[in-house]
N, CA, C and O atoms as CSV, one atom per row, in Angstrom:
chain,resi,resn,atom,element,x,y,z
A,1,UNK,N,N,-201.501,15.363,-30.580
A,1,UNK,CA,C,-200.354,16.058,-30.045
A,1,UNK,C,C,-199.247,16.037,-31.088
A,1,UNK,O,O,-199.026,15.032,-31.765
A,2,UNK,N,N,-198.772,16.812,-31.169
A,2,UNK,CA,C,-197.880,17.291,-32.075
A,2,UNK,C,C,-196.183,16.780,-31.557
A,2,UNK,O,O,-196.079,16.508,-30.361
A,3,UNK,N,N,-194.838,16.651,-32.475
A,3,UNK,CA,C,-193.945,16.746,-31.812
A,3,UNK,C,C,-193.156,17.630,-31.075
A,3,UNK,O,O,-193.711,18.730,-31.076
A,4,UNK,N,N,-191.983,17.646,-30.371
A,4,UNK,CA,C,-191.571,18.923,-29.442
A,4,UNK,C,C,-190.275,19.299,-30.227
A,4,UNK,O,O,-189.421,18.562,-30.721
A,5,UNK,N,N,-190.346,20.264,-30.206
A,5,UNK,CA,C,-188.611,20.961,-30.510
A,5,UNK,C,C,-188.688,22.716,-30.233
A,5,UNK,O,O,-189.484,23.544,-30.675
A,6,UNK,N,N,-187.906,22.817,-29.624
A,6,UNK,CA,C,-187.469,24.407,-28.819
A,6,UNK,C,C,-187.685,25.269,-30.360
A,6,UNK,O,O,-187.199,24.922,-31.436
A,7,UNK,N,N,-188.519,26.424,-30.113
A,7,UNK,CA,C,-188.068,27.280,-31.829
A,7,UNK,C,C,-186.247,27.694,-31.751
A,7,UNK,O,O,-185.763,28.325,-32.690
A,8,UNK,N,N,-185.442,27.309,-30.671
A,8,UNK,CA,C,-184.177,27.631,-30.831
A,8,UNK,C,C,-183.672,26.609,-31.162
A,8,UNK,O,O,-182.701,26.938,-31.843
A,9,UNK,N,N,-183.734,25.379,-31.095
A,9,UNK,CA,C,-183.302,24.279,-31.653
A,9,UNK,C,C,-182.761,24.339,-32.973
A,9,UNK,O,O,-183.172,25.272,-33.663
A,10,UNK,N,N,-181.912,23.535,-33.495
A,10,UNK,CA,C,-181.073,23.505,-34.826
A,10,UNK,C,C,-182.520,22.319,-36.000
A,10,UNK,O,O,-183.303,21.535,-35.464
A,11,UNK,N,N,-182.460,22.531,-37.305
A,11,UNK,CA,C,-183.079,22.070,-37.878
A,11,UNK,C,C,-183.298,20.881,-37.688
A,11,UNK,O,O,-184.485,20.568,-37.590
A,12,UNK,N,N,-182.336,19.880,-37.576
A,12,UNK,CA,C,-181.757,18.029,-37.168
A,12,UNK,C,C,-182.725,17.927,-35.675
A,12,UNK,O,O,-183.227,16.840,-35.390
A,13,UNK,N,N,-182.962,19.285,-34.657
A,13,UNK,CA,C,-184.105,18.683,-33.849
A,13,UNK,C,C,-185.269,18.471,-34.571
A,13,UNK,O,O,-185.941,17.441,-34.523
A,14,UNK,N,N,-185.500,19.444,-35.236
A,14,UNK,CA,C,-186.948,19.436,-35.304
A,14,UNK,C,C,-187.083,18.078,-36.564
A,14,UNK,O,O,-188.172,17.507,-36.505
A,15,UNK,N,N,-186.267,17.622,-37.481
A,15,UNK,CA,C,-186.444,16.782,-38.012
A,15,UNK,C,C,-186.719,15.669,-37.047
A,15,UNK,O,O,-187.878,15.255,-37.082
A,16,UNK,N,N,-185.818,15.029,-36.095
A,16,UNK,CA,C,-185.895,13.927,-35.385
A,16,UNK,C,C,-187.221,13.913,-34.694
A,16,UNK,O,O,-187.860,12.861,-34.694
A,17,UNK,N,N,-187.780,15.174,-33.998
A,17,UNK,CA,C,-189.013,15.424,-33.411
A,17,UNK,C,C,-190.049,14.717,-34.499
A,17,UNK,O,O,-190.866,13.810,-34.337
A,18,UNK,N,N,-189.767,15.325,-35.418
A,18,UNK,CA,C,-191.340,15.354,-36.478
A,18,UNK,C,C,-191.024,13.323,-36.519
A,18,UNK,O,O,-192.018,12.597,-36.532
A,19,UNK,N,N,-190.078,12.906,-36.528
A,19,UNK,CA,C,-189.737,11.497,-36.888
A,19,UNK,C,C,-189.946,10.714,-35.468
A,19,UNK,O,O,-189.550,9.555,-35.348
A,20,UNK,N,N,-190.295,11.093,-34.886
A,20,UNK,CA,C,-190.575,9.829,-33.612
A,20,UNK,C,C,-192.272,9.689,-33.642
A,20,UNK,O,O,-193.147,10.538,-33.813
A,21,UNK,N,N,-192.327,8.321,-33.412
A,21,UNK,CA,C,-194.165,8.085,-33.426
A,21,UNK,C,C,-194.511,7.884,-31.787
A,21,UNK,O,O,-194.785,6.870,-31.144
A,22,UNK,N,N,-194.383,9.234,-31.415
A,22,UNK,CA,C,-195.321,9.677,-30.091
A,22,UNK,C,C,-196.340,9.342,-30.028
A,22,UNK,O,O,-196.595,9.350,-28.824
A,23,UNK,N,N,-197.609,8.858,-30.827
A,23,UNK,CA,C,-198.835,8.361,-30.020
A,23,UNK,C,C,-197.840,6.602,-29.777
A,23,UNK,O,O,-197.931,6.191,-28.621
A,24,UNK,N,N,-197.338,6.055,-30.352
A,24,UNK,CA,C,-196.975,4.461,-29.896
A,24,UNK,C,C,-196.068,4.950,-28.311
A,24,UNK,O,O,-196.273,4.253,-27.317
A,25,UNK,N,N,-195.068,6.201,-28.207
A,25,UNK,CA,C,-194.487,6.204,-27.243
A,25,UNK,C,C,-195.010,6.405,-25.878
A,25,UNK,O,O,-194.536,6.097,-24.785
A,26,UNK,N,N,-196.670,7.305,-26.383
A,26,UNK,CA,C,-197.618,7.714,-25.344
A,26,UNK,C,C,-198.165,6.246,-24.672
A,26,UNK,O,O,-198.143,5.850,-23.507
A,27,UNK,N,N,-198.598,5.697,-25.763
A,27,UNK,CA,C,-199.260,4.202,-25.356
A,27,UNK,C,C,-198.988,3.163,-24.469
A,27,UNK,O,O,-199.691,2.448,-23.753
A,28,UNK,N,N,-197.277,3.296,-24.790
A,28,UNK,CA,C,-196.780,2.352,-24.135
A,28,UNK,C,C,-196.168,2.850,-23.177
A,28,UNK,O,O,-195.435,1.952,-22.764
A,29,UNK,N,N,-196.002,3.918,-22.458
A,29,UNK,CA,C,-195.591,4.342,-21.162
A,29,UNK,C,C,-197.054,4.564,-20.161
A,29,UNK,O,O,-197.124,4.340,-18.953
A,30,UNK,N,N,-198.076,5.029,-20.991
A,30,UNK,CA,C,-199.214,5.029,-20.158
A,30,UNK,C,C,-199.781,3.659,-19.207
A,30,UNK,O,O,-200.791,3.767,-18.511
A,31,UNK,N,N,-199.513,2.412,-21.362
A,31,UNK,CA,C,-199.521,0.952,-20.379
A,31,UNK,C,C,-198.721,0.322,-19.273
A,31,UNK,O,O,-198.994,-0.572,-18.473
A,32,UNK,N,N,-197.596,1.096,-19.479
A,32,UNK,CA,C,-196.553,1.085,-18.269
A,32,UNK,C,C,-197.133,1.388,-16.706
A,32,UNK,O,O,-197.137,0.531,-15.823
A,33,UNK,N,N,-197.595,2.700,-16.546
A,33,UNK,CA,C,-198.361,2.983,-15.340
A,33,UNK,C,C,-199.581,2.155,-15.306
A,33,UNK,O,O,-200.153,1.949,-14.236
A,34,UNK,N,N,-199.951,1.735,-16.269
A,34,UNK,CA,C,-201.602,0.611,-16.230
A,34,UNK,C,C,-201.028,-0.824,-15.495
A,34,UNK,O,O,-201.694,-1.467,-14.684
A,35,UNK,N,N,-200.049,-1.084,-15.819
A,35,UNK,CA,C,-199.674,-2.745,-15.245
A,35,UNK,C,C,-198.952,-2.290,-14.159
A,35,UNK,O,O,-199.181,-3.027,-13.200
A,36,UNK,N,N,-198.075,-1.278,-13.846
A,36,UNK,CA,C,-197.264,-1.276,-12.478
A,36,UNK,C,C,-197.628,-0.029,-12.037
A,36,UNK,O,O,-197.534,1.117,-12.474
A,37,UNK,N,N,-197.999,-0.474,-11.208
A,37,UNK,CA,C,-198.373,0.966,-10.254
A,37,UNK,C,C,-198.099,0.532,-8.620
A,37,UNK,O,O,-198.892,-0.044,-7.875
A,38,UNK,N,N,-196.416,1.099,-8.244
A,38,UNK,CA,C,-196.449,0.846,-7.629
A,38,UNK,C,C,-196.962,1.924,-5.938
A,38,UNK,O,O,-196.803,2.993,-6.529
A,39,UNK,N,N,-197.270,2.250,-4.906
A,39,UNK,CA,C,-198.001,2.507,-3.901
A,39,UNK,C,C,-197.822,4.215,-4.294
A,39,UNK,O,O,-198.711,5.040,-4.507
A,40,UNK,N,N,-196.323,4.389,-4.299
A,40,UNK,CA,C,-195.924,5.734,-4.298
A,40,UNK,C,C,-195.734,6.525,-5.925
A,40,UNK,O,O,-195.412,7.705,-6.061
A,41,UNK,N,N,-195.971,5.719,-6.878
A,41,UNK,CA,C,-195.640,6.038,-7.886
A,41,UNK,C,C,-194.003,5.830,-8.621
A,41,UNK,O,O,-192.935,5.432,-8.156
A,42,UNK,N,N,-194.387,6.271,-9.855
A,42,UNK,CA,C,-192.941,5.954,-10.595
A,42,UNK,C,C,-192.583,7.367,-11.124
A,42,UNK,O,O,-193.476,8.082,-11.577
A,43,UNK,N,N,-191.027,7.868,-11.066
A,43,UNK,CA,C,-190.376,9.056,-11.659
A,43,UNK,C,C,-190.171,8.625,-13.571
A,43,UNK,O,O,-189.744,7.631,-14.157
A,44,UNK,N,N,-190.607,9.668,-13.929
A,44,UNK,CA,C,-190.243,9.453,-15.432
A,44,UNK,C,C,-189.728,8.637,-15.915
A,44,UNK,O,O,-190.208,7.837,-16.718
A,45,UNK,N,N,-188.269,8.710,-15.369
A,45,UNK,CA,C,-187.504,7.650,-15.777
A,45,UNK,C,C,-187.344,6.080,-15.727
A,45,UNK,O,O,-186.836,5.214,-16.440
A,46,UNK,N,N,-187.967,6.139,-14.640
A,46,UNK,CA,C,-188.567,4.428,-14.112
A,46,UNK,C,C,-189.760,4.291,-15.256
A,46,UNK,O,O,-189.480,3.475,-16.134
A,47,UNK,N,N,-190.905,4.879,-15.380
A,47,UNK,CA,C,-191.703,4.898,-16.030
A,47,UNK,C,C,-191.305,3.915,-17.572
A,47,UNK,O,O,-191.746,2.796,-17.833
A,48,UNK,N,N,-189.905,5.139,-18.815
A,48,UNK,CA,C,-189.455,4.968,-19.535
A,48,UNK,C,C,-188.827,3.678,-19.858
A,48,UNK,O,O,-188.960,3.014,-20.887
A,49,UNK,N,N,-187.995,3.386,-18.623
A,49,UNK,CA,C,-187.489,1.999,-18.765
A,49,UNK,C,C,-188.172,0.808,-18.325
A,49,UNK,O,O,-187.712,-0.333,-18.368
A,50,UNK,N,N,-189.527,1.225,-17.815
A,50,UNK,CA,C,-190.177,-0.170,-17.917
A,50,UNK,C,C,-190.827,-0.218,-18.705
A,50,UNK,O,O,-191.481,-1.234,-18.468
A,51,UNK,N,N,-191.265,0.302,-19.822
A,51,UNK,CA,C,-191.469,0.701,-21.437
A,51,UNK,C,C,-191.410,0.360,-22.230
A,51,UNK,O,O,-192.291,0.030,-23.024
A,52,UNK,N,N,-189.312,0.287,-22.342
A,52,UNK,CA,C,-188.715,0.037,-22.756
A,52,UNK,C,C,-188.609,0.741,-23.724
A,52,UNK,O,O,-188.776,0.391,-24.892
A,53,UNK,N,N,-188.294,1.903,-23.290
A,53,UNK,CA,C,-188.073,3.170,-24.181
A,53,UNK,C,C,-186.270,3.641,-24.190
A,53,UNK,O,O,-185.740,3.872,-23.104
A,54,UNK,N,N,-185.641,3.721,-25.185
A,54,UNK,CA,C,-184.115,4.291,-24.519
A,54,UNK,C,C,-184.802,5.876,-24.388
A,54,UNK,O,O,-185.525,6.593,-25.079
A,55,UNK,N,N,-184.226,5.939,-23.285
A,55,UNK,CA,C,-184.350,7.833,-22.920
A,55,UNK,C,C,-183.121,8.324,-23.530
A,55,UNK,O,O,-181.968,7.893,-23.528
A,56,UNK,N,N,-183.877,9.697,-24.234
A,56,UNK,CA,C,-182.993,10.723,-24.506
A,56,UNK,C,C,-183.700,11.770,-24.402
A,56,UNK,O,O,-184.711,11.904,-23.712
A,57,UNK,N,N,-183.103,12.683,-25.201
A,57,UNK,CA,C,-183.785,14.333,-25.064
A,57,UNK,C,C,-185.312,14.356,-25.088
A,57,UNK,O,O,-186.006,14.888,-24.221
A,58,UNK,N,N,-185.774,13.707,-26.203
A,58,UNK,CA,C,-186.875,13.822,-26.374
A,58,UNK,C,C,-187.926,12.773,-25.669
A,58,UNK,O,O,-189.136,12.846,-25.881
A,59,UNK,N,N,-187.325,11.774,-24.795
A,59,UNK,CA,C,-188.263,10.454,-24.344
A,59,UNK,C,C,-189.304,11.378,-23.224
A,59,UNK,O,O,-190.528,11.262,-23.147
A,60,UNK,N,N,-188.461,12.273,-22.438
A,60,UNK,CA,C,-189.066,13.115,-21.265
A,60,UNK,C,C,-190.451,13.568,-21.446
A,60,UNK,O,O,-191.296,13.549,-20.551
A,61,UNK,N,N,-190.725,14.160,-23.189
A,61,UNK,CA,C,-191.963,14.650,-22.978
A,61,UNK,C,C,-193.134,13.901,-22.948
A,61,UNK,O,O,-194.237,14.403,-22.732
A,62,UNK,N,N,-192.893,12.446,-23.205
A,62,UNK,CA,C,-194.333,11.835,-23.287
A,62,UNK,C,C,-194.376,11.573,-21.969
A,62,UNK,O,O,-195.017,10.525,-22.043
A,63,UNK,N,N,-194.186,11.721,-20.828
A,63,UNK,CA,C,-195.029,11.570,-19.449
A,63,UNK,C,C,-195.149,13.467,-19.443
A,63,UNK,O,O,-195.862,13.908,-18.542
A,64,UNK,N,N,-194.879,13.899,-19.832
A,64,UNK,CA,C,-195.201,15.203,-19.686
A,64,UNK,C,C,-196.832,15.889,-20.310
A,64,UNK,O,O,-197.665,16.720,-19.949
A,65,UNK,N,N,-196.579,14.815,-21.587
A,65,UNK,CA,C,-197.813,14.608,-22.517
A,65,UNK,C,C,-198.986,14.062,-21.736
A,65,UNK,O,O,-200.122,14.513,-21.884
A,66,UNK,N,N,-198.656,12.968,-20.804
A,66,UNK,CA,C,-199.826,12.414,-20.206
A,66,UNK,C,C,-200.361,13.565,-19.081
A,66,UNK,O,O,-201.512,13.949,-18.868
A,67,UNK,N,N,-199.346,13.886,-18.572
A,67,UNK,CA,C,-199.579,14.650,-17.503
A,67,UNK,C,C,-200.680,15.968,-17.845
A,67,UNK,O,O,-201.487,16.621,-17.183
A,68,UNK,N,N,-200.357,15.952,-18.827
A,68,UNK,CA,C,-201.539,17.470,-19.408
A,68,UNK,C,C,-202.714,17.033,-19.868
A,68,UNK,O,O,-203.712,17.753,-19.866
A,69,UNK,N,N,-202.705,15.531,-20.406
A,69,UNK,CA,C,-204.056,15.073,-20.826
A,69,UNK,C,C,-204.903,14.721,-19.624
A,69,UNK,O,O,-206.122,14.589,-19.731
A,70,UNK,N,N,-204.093,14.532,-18.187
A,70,UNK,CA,C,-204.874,13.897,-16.959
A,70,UNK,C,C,-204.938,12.850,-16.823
A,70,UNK,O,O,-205.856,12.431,-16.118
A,71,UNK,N,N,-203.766,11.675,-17.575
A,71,UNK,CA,C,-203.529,10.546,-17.636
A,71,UNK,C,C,-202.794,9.906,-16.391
A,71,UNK,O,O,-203.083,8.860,-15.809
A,72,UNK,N,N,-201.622,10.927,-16.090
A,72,UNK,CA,C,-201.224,10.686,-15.080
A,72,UNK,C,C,-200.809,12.077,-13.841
A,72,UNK,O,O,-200.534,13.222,-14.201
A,73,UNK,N,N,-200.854,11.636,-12.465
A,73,UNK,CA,C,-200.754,13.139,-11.619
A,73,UNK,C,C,-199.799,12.326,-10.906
A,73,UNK,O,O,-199.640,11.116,-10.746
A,74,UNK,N,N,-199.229,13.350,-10.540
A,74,UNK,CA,C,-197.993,13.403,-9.209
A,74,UNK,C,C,-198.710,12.660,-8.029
A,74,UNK,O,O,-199.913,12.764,-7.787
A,75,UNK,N,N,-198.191,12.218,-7.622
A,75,UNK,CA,C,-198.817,11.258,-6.116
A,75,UNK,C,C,-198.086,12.159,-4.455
A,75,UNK,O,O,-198.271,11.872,-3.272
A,76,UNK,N,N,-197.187,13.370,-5.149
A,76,UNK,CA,C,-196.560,13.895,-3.802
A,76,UNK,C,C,-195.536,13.290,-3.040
A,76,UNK,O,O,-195.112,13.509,-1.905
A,77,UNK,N,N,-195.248,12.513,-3.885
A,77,UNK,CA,C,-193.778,11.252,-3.432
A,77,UNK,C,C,-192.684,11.721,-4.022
A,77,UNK,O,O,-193.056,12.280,-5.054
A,78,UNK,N,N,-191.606,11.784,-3.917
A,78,UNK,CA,C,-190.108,12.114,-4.928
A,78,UNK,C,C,-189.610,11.040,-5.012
A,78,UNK,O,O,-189.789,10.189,-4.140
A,79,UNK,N,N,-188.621,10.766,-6.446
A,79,UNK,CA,C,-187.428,9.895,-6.084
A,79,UNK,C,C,-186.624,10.706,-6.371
A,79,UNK,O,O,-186.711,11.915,-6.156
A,80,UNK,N,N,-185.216,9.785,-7.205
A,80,UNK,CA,C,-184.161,10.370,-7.496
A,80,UNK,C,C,-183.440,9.399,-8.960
A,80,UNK,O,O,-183.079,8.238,-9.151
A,81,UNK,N,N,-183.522,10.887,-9.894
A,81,UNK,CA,C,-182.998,10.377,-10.979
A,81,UNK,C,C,-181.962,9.793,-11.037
A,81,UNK,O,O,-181.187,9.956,-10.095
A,82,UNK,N,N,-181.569,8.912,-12.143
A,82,UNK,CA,C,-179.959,8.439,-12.968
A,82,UNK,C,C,-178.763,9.888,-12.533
A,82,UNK,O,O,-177.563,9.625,-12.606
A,83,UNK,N,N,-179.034,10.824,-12.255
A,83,UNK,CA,C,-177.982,11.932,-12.114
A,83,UNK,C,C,-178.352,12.799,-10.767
A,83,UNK,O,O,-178.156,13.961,-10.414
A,84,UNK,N,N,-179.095,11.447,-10.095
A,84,UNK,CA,C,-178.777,12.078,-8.703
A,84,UNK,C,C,-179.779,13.647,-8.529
A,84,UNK,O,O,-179.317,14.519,-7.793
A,85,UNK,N,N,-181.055,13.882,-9.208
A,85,UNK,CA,C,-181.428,14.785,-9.229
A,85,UNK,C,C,-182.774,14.468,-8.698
A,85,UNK,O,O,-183.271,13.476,-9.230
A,86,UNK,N,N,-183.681,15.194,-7.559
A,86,UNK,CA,C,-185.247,14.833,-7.233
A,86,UNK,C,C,-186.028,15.164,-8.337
A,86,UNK,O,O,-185.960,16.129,-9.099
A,87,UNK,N,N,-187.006,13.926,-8.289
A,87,UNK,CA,C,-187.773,14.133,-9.105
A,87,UNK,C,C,-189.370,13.677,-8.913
A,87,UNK,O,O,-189.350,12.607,-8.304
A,88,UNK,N,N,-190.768,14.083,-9.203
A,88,UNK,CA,C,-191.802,13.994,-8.921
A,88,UNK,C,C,-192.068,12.063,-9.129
A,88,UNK,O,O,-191.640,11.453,-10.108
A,89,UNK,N,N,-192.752,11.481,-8.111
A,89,UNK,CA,C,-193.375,10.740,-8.487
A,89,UNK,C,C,-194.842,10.504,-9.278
A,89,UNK,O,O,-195.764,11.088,-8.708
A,90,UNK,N,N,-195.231,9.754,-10.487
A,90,UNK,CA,C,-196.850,9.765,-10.656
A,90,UNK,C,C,-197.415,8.725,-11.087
A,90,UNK,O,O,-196.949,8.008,-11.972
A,91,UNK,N,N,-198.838,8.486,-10.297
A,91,UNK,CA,C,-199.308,7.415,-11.024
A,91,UNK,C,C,-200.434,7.398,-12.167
A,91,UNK,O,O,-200.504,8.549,-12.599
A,92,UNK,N,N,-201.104,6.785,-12.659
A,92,UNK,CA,C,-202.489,6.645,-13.657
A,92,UNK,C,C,-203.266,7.043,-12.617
A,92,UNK,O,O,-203.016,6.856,-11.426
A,93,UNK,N,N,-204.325,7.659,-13.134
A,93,UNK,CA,C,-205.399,8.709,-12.840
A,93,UNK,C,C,-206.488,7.658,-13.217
A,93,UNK,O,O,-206.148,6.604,-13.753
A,94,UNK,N,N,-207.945,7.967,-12.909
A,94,UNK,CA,C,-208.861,7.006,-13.392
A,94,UNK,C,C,-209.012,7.373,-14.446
A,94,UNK,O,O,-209.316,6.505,-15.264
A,95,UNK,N,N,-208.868,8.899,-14.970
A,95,UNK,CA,C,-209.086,9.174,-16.435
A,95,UNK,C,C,-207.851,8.168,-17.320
A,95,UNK,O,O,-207.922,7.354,-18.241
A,96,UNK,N,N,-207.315,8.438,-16.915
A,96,UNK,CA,C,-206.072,7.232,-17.263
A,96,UNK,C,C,-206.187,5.631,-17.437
A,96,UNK,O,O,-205.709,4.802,-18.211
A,97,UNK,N,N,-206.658,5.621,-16.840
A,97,UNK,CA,C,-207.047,4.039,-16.595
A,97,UNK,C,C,-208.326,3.850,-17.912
A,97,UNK,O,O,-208.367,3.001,-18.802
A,98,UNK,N,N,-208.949,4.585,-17.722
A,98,UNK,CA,C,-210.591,4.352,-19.133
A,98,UNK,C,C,-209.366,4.876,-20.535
A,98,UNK,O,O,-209.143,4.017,-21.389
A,99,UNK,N,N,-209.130,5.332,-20.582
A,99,UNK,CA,C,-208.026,5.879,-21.786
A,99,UNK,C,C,-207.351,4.373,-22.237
A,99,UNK,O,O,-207.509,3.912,-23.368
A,100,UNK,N,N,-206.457,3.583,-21.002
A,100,UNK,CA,C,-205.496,2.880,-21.531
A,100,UNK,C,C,-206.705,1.628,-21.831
A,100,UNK,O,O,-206.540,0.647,-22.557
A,101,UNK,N,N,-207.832,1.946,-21.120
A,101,UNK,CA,C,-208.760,0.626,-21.256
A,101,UNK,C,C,-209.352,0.403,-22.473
A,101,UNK,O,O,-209.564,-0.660,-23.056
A,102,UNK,N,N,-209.619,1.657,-22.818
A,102,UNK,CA,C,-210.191,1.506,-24.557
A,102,UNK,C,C,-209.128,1.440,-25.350
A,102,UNK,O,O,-209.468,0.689,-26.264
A,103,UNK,N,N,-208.311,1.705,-25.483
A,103,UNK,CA,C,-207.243,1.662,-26.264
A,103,UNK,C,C,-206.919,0.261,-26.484
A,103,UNK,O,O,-206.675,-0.324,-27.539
A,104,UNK,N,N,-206.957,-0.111,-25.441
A,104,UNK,CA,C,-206.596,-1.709,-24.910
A,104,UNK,C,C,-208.176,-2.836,-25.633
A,104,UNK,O,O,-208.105,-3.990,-26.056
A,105,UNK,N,N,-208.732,-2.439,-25.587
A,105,UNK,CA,C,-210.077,-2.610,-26.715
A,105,UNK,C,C,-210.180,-2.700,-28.015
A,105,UNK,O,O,-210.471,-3.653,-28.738
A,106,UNK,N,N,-209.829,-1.268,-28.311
A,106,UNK,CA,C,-209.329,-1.182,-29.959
A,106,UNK,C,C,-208.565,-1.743,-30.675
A,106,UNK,O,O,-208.691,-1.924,-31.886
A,107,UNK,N,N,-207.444,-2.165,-29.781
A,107,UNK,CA,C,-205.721,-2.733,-30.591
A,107,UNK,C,C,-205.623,-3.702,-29.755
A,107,UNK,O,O,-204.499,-4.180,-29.601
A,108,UNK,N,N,-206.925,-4.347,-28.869
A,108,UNK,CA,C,-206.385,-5.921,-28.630
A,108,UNK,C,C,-204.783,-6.306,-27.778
A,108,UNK,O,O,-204.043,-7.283,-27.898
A,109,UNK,N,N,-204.648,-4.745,-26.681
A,109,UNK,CA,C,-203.833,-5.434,-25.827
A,109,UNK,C,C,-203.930,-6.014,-25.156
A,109,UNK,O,O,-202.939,-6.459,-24.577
């Protein structure tokens, strides 16, 4: 997976994009849903900060990233963001779970 930046974006996005190491950010939010999973699921942002990711513009797309690989699905639960906004709950998928398991194999988490 590649990094994200809008083709309208100013050059300084797409630099910062190309400069973040998204497979470590993928890893460790996926292991995030691997150790807590709680009944109803977690909103992005819960996700991020149990991570321990600072969110900004760009933290959003790696659950977005999982979400397309089938790592993680919506559970049909909402919460409510830092700004008071609804937002999807999701948890690890079983494809998700064999993903974070080998990984977790390879690099000895």
């Amino acid at each position: 997976m590649t990094s994200h930046a809008r083709n309208s974006d100013p050059d300084t996005s797409h630099d910062t994009a190309a400069s973040i190491n998204m497979n470590r950010q993928r890893h460790r939010v996926l292991r995030t849903y691997y150790r807590h999973r709680p009944p109803d699921g977690m909103i992005d942002h819960e996700a991020y900060v149990r991570a321990g990711i600072t969110v900004s513009g760009w933290t959003h797309q790696r659950c977005s990233d999982l979400r397309q690989a089938g790592w993680i699905a919506r559970t049909g639960s909402k919460g409510i963001t830092p700004s008071n906004k609804p937002a999807h709950r999701c948890a690890i998928t079983p494809e998700g779970i064999l993903a974070f398991e080998s990984w977790a194999m390879i690099y000895g988490w």
